[in-house]
One Martini backbone bead per residue (centre of mass of N, CA, C, O) as a GRO file, in nm:
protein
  348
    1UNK     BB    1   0.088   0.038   0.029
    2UNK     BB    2   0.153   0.336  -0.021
    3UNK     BB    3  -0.070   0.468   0.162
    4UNK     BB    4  -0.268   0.619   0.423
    5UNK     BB    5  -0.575   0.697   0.384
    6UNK     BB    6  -0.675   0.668   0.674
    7UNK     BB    7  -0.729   0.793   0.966
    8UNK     BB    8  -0.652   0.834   1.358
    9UNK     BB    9  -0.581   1.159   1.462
   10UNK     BB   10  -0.553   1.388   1.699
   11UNK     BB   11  -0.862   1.390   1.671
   12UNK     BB   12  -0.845   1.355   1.350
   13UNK     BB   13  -0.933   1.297   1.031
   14UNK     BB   14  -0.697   1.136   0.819
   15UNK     BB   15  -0.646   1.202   0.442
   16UNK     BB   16  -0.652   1.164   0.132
   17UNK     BB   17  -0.621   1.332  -0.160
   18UNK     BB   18  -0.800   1.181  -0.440
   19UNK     BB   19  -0.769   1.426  -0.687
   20UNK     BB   20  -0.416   1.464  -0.674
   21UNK     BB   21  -0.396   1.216  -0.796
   22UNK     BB   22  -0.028   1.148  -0.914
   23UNK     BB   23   0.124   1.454  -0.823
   24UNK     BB   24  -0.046   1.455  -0.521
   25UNK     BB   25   0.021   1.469  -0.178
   26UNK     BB   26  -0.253   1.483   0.032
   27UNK     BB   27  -0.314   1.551   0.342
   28UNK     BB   28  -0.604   1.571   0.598
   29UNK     BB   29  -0.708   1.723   0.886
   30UNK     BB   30  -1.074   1.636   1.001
   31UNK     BB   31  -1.277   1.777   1.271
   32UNK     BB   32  -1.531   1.785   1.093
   33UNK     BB   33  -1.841   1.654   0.944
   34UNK     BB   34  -1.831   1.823   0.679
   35UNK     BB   35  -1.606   1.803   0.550
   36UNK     BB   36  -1.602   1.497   0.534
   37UNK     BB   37  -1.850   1.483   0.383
   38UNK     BB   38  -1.713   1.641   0.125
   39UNK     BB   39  -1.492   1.447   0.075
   40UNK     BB   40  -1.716   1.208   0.023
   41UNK     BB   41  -1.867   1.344  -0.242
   42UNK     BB   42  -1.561   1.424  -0.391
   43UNK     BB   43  -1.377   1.178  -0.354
   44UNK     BB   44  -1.125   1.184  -0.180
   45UNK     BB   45  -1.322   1.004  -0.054
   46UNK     BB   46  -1.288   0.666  -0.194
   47UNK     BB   47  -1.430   0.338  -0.149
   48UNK     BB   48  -1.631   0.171   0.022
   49UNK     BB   49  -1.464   0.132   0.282
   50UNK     BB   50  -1.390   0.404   0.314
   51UNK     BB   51  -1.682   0.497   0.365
   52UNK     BB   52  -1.709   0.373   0.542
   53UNK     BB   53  -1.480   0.502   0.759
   54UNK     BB   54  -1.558   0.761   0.734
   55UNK     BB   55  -1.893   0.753   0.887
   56UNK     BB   56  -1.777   0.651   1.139
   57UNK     BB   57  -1.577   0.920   1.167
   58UNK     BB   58  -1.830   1.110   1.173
   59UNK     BB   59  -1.944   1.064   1.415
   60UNK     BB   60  -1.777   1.124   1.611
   61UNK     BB   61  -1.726   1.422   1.506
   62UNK     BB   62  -2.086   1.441   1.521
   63UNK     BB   63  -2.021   1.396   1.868
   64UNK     BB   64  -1.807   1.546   2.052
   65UNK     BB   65  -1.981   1.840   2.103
   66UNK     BB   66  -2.167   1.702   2.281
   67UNK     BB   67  -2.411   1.786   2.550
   68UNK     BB   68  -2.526   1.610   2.644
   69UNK     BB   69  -2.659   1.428   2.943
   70UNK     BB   70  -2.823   1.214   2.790
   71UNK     BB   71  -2.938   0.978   2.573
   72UNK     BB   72  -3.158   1.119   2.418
   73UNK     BB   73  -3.009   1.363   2.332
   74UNK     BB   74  -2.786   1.176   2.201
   75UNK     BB   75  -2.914   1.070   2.009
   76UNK     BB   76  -3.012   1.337   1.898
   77UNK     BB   77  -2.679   1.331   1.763
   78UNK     BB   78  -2.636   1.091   1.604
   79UNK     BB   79  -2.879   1.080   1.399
   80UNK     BB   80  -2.820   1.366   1.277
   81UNK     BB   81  -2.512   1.215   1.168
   82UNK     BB   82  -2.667   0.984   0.987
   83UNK     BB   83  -2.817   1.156   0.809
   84UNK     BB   84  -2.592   1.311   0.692
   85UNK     BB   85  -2.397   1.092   0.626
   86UNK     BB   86  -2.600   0.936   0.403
   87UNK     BB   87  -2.612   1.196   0.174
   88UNK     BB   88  -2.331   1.132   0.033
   89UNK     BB   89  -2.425   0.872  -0.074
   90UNK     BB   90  -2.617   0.610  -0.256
   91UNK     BB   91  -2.445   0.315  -0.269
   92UNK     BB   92  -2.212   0.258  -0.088
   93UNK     BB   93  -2.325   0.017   0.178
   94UNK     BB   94  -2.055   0.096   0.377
   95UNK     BB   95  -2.178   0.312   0.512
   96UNK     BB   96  -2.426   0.210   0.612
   97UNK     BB   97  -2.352   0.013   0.799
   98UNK     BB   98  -2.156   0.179   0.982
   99UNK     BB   99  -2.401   0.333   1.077
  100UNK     BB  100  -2.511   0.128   1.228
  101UNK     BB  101  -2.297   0.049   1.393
  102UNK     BB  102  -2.292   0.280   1.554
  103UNK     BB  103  -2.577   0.291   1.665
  104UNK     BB  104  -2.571  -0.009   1.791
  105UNK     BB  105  -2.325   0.062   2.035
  106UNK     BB  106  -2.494   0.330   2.158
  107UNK     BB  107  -2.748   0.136   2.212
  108UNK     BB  108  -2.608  -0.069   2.404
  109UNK     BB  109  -2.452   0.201   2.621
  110UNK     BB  110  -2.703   0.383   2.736
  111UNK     BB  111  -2.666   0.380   3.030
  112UNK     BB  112  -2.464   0.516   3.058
  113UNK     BB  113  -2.275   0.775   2.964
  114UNK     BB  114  -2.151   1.010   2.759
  115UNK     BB  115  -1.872   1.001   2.773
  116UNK     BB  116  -1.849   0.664   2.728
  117UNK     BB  117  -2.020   0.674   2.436
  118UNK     BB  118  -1.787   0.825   2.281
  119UNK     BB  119  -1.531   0.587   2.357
  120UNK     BB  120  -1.673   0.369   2.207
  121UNK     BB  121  -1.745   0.524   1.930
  122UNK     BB  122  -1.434   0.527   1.882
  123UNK     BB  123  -1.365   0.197   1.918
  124UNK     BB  124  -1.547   0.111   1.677
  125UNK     BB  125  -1.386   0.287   1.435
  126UNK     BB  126  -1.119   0.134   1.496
  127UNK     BB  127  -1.221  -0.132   1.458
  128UNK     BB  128  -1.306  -0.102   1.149
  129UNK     BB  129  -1.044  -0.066   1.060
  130UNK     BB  130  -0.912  -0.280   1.137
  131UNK     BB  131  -1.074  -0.505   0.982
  132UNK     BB  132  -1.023  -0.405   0.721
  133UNK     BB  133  -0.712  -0.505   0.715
  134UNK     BB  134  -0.758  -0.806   0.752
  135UNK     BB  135  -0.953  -0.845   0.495
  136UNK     BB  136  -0.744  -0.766   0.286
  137UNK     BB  137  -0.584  -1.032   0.360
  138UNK     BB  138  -0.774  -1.244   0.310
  139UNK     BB  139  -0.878  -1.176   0.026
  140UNK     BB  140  -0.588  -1.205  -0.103
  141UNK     BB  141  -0.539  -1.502  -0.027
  142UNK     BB  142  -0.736  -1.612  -0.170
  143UNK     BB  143  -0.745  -1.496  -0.470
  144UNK     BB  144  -0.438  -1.612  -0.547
  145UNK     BB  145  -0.525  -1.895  -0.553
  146UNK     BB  146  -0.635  -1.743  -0.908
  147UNK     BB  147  -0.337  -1.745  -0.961
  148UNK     BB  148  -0.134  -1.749  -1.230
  149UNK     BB  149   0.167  -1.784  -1.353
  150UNK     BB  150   0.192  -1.536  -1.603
  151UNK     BB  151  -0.057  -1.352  -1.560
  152UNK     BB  152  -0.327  -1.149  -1.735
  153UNK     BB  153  -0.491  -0.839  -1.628
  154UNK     BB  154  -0.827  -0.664  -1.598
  155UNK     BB  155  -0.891  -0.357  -1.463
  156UNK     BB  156  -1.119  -0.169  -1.252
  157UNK     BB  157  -1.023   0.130  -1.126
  158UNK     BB  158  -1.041   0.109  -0.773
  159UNK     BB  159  -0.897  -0.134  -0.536
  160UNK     BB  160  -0.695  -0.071  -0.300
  161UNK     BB  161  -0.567   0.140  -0.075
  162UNK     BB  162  -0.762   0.373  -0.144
  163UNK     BB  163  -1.030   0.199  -0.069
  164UNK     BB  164  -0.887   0.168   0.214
  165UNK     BB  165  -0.675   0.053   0.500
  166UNK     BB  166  -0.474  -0.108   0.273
  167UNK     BB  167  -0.469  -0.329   0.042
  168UNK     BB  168  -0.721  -0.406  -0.088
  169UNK     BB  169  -0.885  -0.567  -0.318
  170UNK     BB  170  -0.864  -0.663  -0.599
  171UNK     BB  171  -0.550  -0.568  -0.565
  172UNK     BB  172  -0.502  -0.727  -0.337
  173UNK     BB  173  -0.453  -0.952  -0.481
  174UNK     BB  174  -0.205  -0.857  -0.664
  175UNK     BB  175  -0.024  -0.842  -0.465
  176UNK     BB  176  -0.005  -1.099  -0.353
  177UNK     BB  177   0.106  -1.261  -0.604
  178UNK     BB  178   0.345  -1.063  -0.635
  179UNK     BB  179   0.463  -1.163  -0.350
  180UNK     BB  180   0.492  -1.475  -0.442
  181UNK     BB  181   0.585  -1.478  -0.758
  182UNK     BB  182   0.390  -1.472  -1.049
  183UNK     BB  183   0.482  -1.223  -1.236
  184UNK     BB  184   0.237  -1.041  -1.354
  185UNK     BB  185   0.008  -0.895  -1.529
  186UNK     BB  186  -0.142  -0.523  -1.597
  187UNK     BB  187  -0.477  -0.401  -1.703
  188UNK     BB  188  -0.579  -0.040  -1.632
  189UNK     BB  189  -0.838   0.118  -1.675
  190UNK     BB  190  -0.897   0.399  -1.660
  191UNK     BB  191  -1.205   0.562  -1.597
  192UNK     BB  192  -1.466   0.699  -1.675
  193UNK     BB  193  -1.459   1.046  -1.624
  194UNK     BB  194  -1.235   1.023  -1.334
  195UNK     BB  195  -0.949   0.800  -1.394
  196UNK     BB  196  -0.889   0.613  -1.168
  197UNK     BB  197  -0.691   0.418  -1.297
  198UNK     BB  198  -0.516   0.586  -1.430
  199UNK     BB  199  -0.397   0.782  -1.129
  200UNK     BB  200  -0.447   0.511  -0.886
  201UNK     BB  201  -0.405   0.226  -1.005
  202UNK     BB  202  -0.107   0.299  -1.154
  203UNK     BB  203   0.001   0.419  -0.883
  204UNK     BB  204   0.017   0.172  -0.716
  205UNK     BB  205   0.115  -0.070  -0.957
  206UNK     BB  206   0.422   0.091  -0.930
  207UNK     BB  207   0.480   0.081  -0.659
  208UNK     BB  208   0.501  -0.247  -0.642
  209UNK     BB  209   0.627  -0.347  -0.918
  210UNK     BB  210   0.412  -0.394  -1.140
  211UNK     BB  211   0.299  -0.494  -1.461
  212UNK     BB  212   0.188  -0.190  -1.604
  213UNK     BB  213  -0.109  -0.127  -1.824
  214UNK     BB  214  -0.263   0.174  -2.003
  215UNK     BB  215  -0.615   0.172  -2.070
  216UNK     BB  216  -0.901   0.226  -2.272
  217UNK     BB  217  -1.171   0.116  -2.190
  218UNK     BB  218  -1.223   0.043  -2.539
  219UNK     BB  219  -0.992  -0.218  -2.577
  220UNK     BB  220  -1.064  -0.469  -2.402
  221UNK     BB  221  -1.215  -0.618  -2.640
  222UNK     BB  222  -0.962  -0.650  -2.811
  223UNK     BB  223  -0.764  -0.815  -2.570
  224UNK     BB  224  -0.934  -1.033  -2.602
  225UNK     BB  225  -0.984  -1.140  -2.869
  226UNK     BB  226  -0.692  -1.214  -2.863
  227UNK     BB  227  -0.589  -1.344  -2.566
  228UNK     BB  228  -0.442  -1.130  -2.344
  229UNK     BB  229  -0.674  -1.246  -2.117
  230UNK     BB  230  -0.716  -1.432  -1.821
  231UNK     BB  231  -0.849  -1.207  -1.610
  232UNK     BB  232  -1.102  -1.066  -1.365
  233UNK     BB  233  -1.084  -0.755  -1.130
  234UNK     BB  234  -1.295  -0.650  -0.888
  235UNK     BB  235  -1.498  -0.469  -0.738
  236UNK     BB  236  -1.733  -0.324  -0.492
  237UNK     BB  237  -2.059  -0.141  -0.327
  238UNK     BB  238  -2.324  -0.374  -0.442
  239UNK     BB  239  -2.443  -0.672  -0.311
  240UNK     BB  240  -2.696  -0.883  -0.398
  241UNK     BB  241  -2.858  -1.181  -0.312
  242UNK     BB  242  -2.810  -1.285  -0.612
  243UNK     BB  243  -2.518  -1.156  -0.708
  244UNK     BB  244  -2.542  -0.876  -0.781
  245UNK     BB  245  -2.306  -0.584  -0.890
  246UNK     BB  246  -2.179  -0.319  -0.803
  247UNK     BB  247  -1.990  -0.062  -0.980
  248UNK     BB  248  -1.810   0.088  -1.190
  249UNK     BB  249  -1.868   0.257  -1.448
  250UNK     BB  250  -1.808  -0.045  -1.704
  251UNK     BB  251  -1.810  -0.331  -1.583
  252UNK     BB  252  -2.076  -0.489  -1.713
  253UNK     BB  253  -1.913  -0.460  -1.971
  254UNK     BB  254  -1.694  -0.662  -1.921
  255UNK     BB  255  -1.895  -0.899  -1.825
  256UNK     BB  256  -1.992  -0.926  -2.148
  257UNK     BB  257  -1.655  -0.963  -2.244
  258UNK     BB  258  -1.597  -1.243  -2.089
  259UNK     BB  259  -1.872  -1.423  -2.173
  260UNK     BB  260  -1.726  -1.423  -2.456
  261UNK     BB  261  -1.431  -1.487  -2.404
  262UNK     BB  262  -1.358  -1.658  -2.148
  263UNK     BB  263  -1.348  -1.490  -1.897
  264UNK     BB  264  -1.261  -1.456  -1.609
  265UNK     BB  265  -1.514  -1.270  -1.329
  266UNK     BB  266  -1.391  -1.101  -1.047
  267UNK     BB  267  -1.508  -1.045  -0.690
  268UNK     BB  268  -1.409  -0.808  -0.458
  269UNK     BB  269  -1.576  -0.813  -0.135
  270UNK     BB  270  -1.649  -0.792   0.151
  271UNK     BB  271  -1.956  -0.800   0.375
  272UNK     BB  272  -2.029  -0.494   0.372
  273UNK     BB  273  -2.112  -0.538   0.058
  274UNK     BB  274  -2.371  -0.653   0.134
  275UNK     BB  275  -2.730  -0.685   0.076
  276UNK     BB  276  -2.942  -0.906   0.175
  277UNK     BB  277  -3.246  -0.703   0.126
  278UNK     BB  278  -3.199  -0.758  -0.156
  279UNK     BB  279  -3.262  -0.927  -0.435
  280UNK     BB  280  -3.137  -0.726  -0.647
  281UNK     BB  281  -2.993  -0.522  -0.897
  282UNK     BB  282  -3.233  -0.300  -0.916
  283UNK     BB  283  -3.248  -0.215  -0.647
  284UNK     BB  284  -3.006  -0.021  -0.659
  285UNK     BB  285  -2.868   0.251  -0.601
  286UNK     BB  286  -2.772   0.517  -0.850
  287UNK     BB  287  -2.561   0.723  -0.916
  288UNK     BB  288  -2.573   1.054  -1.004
  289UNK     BB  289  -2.377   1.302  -1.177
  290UNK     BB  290  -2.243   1.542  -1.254
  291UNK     BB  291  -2.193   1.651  -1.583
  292UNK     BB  292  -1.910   1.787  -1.585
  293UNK     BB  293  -1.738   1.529  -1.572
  294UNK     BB  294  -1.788   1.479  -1.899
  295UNK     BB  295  -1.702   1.727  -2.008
  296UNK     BB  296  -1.456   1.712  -1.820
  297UNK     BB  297  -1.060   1.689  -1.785
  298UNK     BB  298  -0.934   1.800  -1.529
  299UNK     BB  299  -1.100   2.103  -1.602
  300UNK     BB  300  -1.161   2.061  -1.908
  301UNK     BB  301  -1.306   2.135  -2.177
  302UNK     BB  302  -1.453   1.919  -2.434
  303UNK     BB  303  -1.752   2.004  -2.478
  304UNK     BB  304  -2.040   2.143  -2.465
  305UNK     BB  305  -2.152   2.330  -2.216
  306UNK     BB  306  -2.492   2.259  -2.307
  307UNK     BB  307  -2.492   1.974  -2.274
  308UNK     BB  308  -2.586   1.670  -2.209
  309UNK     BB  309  -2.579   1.412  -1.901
  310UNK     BB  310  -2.486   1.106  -1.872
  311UNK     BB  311  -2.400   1.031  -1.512
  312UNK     BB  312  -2.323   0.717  -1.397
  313UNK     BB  313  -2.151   0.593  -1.138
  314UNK     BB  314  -2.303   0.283  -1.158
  315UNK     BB  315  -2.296  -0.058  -1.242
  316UNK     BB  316  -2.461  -0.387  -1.303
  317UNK     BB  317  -2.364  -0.698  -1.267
  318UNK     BB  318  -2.474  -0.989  -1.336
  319UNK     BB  319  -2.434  -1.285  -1.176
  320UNK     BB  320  -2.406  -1.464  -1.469
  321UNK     BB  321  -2.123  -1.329  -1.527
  322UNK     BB  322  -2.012  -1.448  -1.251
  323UNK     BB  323  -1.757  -1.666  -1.105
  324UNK     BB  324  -1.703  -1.488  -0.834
  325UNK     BB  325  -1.660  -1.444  -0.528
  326UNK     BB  326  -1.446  -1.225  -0.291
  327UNK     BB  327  -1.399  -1.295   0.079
  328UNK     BB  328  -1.287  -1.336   0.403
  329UNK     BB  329  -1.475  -1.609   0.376
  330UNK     BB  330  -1.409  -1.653   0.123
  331UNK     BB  331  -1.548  -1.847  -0.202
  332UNK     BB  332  -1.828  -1.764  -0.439
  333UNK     BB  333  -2.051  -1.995  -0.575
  334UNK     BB  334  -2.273  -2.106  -0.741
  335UNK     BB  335  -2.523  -2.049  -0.607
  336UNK     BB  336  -2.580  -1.716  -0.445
  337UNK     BB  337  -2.774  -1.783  -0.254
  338UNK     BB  338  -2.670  -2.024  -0.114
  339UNK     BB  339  -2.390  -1.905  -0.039
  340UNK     BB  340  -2.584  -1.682   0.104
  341UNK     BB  341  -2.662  -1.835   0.401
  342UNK     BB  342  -2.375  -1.839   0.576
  343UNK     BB  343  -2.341  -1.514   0.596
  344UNK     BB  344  -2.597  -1.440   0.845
  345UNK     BB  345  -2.389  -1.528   1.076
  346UNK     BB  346  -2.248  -1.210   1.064
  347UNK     BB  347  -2.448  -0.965   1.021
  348UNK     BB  348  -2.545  -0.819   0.798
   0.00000   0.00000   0.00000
């Protein structure tokens, strides 16, 4: 992992700021909820877990100066950090999880004093930050166990270290493989509008010294025909009970390039990113963002400045694109509503 994305340090969140990589490394020290809000809407933090921990600590930080001395007044200063946390993007489950989690452990130690809520709350989103770091390395264990030496690889987005708190979903199977000596490569999709590829994803991937080819969304059906692809990896932001999984808009192309190339397409993604709630990928809710994103590349415009713009920030692919999910509890196989009766267990 090039840098610690997210951390808790005196008494403050600090994140990097991902829309200034990969030319500029800056820190952000954020002491209040609103800043973070903004953090989190405008994409400095993004990465389904790293948004799971940054609402977690969203709420420390929006119930910090209350005053509440009763736990009545205190709830009413939780909801209110938690709805407002909630408003900041509306796809990656990773969020809303984090966001129960944290009301469910004020509603567990409710009898006590406000001020022993406080830290009880702070110490279950640093709980929350170690979970992730685990997980991460978990699911790489598992995830690499599918790569043979001398693959190539095809990812979208970024799924590394800049979207959690340590090693990465899908990026993180690709570390572990060639920490292992697999000697991979990889072809990392741009990811247009916001180049998250481009930016972030290949400066994590020469970072840890993989081979690394950068190309635009639309080239990959090309190096499949040829026969250049051997496997592809993905993140996801929430996955529905029959298997059905949302990420970075351009994924489901993949999933339909992949099942027509006989190219397995693999999942990689926490419990926390499950939706169990959700019948299908239809129930998911998919982020429109602002048009300006498309119209302009880096802050230049590229397009006419009053055209039109469709920009959903994600799509779903089918459940049967998908070869595997890789979560930290092992690799999940179809029929996928099957495979999820064991999930039950983690209370997700």
């Amino acid at each position: 992992m090039p840098v610690e994305t997210i951390a808790w340090k005196g008494g403050k969140c600090v994140y990097i700021d991902q829309t200034l990589l990969p030319h500029k490394i800056k820190f952000v020290k954020c002491g209040d909820i609103r800043t973070l809000w903004k953090a989190i809407r405008t994409l400095q933090v993004r990465g389904a877990p790293a948004i799971g921990i940054a609402g977690a600590l969203g709420v420390v930080l929006g119930v910090k100066n209350s005053r509440s001395e009763t736990y009545g007044g205190f709830k009413k200063d939780i909801d209110r950090a938690v709805k407002y946390l909630a408003s900041s993007r509306p796809t990656a489950v990773n969020l809303f999880w984090a966001l129960a989690r944290m009301k469910r452990i004020a509603e567990n130690n409710s009898s006590g004093p406000v001020a022993r809520i406080k830290k009880i709350l702070l110490k279950e989103a640093l709980k929350i930050i170690d979970e992730d770091k685990r997980n991460c390395r978990q699911m790489a264990r598992y995830g690499s166990r599918l790569i043979k030496k001398g693959d190539t690889i095809l990812t979208h987005c970024n799924a590394g270290g800049l979207a959690t708190a340590d090693y990465g979903t899908a990026l993180g199977v690709l570390f572990e493989a060639a920490r292992q000596g697999k000697r991979i490569k990889v072809y990392a999709d741009e990811t247009r509008p916001l180049l998250q590829g481009a930016r972030l994803t290949t400066w994590e991937l020469l970072h840890e010294g993989i081979d690394t080819t950068l190309i635009c969304d639309n080239m990959a059906a090309s190096l499949m025909a040829k026969g250049r692809i051997d496997k592809i990896f993905v993140g996801a932001d929430r996955i529905a009970l029959n298997g059905d999984a949302a990420n970075k808009i351009g994924t489901y192309s993949l999933g339909v390039l992949a099942k027509h190339h006989r190219v397995p397409f693999y999942v990689v993604a926490p419990l926390s990113t499950f939706d169990l709630n959700l019948k299908s990928g239809k129930d998911i809710p998919i982020e429109e963002r602002d048009g300006d994103e498309v119209r302009t590349i880096l802050g230049k415009l590229i397009a006419p400045e009053k055209v039109k713009v469709y920009n959903p920030a994600f799509d779903v692919t089918p459940n049967e694109l998908i070869t595997a999910i890789i979560t930290e509890k092992g690799i999940l196989r179809k029929p996928y509503s099957k495979s999820f009766e064991k999930l039950k267990a983690y209370n997700l």
